[in-house]
C-alpha positions, 0 to 999 in steps of 0.5 A, spaced: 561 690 631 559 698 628 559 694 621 554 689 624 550 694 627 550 699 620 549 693 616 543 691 619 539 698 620 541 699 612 537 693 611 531 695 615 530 701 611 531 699 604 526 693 606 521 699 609 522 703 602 522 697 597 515 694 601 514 702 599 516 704 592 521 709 594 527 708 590 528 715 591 530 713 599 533 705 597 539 708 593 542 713 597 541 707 603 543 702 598 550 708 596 552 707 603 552 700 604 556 699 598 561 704 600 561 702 607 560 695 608 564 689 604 561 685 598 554 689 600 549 685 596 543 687 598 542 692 593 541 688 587 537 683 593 532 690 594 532 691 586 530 684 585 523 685 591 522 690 587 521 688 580 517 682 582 512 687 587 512 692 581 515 689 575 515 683 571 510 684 567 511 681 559 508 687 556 512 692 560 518 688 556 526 692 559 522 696 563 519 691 568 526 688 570 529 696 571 530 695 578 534 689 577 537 692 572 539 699 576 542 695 582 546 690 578 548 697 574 550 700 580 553 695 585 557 694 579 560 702 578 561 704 585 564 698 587 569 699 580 569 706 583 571 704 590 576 700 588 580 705 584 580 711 590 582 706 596 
């Protein structure tokens, strides 16, 4: 039930600081869902909102999908990392 409940607050605030732009807070937010929560994929979600509010623009090229990018970069490494320590 504690899961449910973490899980659910951590979305809250991700979605508040995407609608925002603050990266700075949906990483650490998004860093302890991976590493608390199983299969946590709302990072990459969060990364994909963020690009279509503020990327996604052709002549910005690799830079308009660094959230996208970012997330699955991320999700991916703390997951290899989760899975060697546990």
């Amino acid at each position: 039930m504690h899961k449910i409940i973490l899980r659910i607050v951590l979305d809250i605030g991700i979605v508040i600081a995407v609608f925002n732009g603050w990266w700075f807070i949906v990483l650490p937010l998004s860093f302890v869902g991976i590493w608390l929560l199983p299969f946590f994929i709302e990072i990459v979600i969060a990364g994909l909102i963020y690009d279509s509010l503020f990327g996604f623009v052709p002549e910005m090229g690799i830079w308009g999908y660094v959230g996208t990018l970012t997330s699955i970069f991320f999700l991916f490494i703390i997951a290899l990392i989760k899975g060697n320590i546990r």
